[in-house]
C-alpha positions as CSV (number, residue, x, y, z in Angstrom):
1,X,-15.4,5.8,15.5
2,X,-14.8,4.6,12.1
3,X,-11.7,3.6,9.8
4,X,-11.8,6.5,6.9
5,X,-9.7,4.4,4.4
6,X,-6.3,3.6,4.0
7,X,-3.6,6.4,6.0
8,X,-0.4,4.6,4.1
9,X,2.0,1.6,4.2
10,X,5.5,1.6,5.0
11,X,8.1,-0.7,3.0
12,X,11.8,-1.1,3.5
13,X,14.5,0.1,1.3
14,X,18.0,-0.7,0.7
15,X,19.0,2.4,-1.3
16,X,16.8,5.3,-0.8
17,X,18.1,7.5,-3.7
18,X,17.3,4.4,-5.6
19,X,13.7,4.5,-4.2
20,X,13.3,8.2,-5.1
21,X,14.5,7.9,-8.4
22,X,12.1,4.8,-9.1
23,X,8.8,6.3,-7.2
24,X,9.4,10.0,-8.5
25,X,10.5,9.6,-12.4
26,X,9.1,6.1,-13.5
27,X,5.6,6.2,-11.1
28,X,5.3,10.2,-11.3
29,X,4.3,10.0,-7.0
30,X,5.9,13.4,-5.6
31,X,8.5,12.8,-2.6
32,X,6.5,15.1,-0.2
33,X,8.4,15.0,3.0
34,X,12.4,13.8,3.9
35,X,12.9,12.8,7.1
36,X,14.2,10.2,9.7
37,X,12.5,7.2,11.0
38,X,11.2,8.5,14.6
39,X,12.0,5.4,16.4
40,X,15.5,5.3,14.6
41,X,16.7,8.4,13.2
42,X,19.7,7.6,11.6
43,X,17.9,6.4,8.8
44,X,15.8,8.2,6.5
45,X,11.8,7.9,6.2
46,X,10.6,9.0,2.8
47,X,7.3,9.6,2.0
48,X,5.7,9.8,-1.6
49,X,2.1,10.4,-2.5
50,X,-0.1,13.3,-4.5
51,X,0.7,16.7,-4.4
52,X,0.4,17.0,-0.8
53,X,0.8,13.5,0.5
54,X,-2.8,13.2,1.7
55,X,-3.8,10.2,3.4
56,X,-4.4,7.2,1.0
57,X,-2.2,8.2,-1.6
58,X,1.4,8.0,0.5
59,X,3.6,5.6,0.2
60,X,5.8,5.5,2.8
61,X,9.9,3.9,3.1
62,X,12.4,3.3,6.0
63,X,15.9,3.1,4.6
64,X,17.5,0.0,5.6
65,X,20.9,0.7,3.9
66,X,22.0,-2.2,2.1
67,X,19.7,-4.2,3.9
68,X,19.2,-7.9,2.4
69,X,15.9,-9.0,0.9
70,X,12.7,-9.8,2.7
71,X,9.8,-12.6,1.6
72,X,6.4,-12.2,2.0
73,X,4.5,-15.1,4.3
74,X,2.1,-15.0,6.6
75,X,2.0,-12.5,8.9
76,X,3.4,-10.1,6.2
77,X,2.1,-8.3,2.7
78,X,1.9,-9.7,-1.0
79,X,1.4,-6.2,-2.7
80,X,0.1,-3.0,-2.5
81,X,-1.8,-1.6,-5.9
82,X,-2.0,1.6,-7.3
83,X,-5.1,3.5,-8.9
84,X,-5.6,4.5,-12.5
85,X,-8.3,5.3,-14.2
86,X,-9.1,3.2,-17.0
87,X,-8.0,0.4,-18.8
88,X,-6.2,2.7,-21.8
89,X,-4.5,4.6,-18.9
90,X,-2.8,0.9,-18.0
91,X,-1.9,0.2,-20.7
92,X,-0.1,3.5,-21.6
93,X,1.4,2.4,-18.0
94,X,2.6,-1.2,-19.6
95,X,3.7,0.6,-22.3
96,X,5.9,3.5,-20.2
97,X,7.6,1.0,-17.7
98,X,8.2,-2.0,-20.5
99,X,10.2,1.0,-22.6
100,X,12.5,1.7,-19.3
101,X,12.8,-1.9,-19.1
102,X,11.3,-2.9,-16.1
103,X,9.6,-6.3,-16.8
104,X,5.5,-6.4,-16.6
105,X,3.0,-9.1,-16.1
106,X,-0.7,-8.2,-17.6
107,X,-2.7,-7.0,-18.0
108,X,-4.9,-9.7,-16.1
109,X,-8.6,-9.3,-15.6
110,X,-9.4,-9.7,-12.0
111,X,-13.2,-8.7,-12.9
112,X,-13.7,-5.9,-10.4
113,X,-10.4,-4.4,-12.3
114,X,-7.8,-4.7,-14.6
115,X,-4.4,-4.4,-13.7
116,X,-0.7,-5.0,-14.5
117,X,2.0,-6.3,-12.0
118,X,5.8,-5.0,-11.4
119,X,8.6,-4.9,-9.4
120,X,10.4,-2.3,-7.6
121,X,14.1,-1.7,-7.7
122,X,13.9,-3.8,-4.1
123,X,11.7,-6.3,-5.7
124,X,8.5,-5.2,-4.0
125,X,5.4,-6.3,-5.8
126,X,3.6,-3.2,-6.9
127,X,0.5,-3.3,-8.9
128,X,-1.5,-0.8,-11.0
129,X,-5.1,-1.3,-10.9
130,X,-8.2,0.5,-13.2
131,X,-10.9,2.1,-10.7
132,X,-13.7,-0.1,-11.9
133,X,-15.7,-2.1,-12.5
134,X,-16.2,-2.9,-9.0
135,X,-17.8,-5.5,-6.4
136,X,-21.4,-5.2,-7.9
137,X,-20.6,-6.7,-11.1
138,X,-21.4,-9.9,-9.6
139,X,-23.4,-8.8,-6.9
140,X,-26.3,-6.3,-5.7
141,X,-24.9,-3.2,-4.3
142,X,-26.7,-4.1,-0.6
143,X,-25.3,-7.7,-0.8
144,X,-21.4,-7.7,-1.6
145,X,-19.5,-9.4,0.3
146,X,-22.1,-12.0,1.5
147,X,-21.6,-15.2,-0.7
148,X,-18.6,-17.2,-2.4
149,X,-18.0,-15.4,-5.7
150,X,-16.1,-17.9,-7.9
151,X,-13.5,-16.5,-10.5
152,X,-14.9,-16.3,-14.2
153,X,-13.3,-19.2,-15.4
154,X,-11.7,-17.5,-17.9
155,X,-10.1,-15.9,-15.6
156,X,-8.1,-18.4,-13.9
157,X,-4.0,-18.7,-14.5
158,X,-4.6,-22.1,-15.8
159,X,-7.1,-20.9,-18.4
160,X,-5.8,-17.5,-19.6
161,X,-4.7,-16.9,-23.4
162,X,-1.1,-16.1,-21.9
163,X,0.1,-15.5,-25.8
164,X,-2.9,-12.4,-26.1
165,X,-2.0,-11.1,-22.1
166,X,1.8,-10.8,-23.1
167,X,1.5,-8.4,-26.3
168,X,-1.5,-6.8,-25.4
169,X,0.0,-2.7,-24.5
170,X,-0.3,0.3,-26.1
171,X,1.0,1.1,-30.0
172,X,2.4,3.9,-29.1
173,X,5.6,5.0,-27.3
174,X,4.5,7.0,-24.2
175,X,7.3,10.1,-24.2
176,X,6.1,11.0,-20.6
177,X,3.6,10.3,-17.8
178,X,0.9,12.2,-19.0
179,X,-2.5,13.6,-17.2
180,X,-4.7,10.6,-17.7
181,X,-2.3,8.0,-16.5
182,X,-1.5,10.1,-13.4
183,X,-1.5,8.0,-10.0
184,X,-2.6,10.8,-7.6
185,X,-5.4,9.0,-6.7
186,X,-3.2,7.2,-4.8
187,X,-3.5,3.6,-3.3
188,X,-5.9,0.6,-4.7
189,X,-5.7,-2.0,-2.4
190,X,-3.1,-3.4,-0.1
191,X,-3.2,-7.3,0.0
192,X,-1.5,-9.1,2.7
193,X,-1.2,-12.9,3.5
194,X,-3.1,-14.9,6.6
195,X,-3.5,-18.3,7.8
196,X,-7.4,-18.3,8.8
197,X,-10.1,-15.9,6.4
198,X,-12.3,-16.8,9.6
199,X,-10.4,-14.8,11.8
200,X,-9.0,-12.2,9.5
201,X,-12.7,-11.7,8.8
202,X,-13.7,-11.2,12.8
203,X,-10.5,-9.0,13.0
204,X,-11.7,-6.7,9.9
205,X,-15.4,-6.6,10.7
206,X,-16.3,-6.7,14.7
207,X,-12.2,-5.3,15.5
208,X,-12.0,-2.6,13.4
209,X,-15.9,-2.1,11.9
210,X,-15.0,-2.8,8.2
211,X,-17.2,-3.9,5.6
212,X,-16.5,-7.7,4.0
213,X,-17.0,-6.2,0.0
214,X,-15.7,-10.0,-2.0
215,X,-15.3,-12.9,-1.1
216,X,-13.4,-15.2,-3.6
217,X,-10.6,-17.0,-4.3
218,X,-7.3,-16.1,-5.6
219,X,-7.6,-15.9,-9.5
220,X,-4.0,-17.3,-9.9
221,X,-4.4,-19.7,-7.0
222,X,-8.1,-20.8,-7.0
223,X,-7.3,-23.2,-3.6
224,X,-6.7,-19.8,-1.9
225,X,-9.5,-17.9,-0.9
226,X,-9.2,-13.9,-1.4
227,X,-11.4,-11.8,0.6
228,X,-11.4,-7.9,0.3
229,X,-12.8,-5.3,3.1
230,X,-13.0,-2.0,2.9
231,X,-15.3,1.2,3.7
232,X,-18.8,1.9,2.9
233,X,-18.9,0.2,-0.6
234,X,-15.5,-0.7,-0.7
235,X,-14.1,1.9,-2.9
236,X,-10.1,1.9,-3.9
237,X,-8.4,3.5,-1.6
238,X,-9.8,1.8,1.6
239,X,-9.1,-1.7,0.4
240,X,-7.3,-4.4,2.6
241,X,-7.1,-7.8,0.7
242,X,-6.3,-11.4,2.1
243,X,-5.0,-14.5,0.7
244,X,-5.3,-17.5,3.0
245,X,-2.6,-19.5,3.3
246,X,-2.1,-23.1,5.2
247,X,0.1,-22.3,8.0
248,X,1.5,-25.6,7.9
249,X,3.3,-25.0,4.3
250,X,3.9,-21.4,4.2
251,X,6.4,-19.9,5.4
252,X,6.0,-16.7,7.8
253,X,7.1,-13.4,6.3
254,X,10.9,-11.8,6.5
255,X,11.6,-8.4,7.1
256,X,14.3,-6.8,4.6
257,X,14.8,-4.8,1.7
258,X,11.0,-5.2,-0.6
259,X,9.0,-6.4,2.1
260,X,6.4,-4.3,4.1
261,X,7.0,-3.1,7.9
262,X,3.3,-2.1,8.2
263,X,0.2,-1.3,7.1
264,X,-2.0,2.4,8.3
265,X,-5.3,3.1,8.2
266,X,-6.8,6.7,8.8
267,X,-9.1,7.7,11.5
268,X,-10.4,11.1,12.3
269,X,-8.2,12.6,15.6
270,X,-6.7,11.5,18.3
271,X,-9.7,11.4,20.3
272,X,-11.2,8.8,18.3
273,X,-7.3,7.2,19.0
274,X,-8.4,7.2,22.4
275,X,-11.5,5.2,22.1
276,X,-9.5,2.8,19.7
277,X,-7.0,1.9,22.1
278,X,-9.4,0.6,24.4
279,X,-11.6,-1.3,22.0
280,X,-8.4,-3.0,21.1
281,X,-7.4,-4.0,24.3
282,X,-11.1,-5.2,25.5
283,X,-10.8,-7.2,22.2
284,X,-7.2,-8.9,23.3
285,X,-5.6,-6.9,21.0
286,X,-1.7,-5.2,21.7
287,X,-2.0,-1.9,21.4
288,X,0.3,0.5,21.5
289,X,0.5,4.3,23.2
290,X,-0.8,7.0,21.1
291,X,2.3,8.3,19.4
292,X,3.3,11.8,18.2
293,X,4.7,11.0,14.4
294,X,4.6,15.4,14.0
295,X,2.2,15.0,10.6
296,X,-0.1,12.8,12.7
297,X,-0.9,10.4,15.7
298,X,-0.3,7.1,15.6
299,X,-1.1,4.0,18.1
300,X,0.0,0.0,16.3
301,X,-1.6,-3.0,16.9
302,X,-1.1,-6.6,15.2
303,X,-3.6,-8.3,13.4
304,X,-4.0,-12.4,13.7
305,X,-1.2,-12.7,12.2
306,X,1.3,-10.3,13.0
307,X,1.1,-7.9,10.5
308,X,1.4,-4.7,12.2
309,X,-1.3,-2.6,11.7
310,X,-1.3,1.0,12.5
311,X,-4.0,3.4,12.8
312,X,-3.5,7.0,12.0
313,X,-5.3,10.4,12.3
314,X,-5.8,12.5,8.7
315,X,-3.9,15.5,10.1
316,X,-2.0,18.3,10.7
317,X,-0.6,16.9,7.1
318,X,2.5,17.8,6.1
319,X,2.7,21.2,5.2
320,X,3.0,21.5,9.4
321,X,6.7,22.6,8.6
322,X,7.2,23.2,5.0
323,X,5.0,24.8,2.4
324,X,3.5,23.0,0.0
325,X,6.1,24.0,-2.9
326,X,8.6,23.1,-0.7
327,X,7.7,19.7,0.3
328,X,10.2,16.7,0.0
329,X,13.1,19.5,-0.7
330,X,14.9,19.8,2.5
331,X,15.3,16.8,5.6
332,X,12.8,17.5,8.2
333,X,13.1,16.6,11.7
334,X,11.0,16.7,14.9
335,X,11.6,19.3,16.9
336,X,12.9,17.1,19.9
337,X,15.4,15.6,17.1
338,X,16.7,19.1,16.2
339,X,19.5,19.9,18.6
340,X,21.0,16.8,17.1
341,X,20.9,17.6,13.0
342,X,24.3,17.5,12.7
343,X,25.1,13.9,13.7
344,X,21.7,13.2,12.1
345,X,22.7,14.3,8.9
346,X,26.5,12.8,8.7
347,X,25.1,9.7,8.8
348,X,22.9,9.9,5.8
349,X,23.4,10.4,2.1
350,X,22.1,13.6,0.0
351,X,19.3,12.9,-1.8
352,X,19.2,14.3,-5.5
353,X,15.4,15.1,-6.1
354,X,13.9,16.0,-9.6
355,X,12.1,19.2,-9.8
């Protein structure tokens, strides 16, 4: 039994023609499967991600039509971050998205990466983060994660040359998304919000068998401690960060348009599934039945907080029912929706997709 990385998270849109266009033309992810939220299907469930939509790289969206927005608080996610490789590759990414107008913060050195912050047409907080350097600048490879690292000072909000951050891009105009600033690598990190790193930490570690790779403090909020787990050595794409927050003046989070509905991580099959239901439940945890999402099985739990938590098997994938040229083209449904396509599909809007 182990957790292989992250599987996927699932935000909430208010306009999924508006999400495609956004995630597919300015982000360059691939829409690799159309179809309806399982639990209520007359509303779409889009998924974008690499060229097959492996596990770690999807990002996945129910379509609350016109839903209003959501907040983050406790109990709910900050961000999620996307991978790039280097920090010329971001800043060819500052440069793409500030020449389509969409407002940038960054690039920020967070010291284990770079990376520049955004906002989706929903107002999600999406970052884009470089690969390295990683947890062992500051630490020996067999000891990350065991002691307090505190931020370079330098690289606190209140000490940053702001002036230098704000003009810092790339000279040239970036015609297209080209090779090197490709995102099919897929997620970073996802970093949601709790009320006690303590128990977060017992959740992550003894709960689920994660490795604690940082532990420091929130480089814009320094009186927030910012703890990081992950697999193995941590590597991006198995990242789950935490803020601490003080229940008593936060705020819990909001469902709604911007806001996540959960977070997935990938295990190996559903027999593993099995065994993770009952560790779960001898932990006092809520755990849900195992759960036939077609591409792969699903049970849900909660963590401290709230934040629902979902744990996923790697396959069949999704090339189960279309071919891999073919994916994101046409609306797929399970089979036991089928006999009901019709009414399905008058309630929901064409979606234009760019080759």
């Amino acid at each position: 039994m182990k957790i292989l990385g992250l599987h996927h998270i699932t935000l909430i849109s208010s306009d999924a023609q508006r999400t495609v266009d956004f995630y597919t033309r300015m982000l360059g992810l691939r829409l690799v499967k159309q179809t309806v939220n399982f639990d209520d299907p007359t509303s779409y469930h889009l998924y974008f991600g690499d060229d097959l939509g492996r596990p770690g790289t999807a990002i996945t969206f129910f379509e609350w039509k016109g839903a209003a927005r959501g907040y983050a608080g406790i109990g709910g996610t900050h961000h999620f971050a996307l991978t790039t490789a280097d920090y010329n590759s971001l800043l060819k990414w500052k440069r793409w998205l500030t020449d389509h107008q969409i407002q940038v913060d960054g690039p920020f050195d967070r010291h284990y990466f770079k990376s520049i912050y955004f906002r989706d047409p929903d107002g999600t907080i999406v970052e884009i983060a470089t690969h390295g350097p990683g947890w062992t600048i500051d630490e020996a490879p067999e000891l990350i994660g065991t002691e307090h690292r505190h931020p370079p000072t330098e690289m606190l909000a209140s000490n940053r040359d702001e002036a230098r951050i704000k003009t810092e891009t790339w000279l040239d105009p970036i015609d297209s998304i080209t090779l090197d600033m490709a995102l099919m690598k897929g997620m970073h990190h996802i970093t949601a919000i709790g009320s006690d790193i303590q128990r977060t930490n017992t959740f992550y570690t003894e709960v689920l068998g994660m490795r604690r790779v940082k532990m420091t403090s929130n480089f814009d909020d320094p009186t927030s401690a910012h703890w990081y787990w992950g697999v193995d050595d941590g590597k991006p794409g198995t990242l789950m960060t935490y803020f601490e927050r003080k229940a008593a003046e936060t705020r819990g989070t909001r469902y709604g348009a911007g806001q996540t509905h959960h977070v997935a991580f990938a295990v190996a099959d559903e027999a593993e599934q099995v065994e993770w239901r009952i560790r779960l439940s001898k932990a006092g945890y809520r755990v849900s039945p195992i759960m036939d999402r077609v591409y792969f099985k699903s049970i849900y739990t909660n963590d401290p907080d709230g934040h629902i938590i979902e744990l996923a098997t790697v396959g069949p994938g999704f090339v189960l029912d279309e071919s891999s040229a073919e994916l994101g083209t046409h609306l797929m449904l399970p089979p036991w929706l089928e006999k009901d396509r019709q009414a399905i599909e008058s309630l929901l809007s064409p979606l234009h997709v760019s080759a």
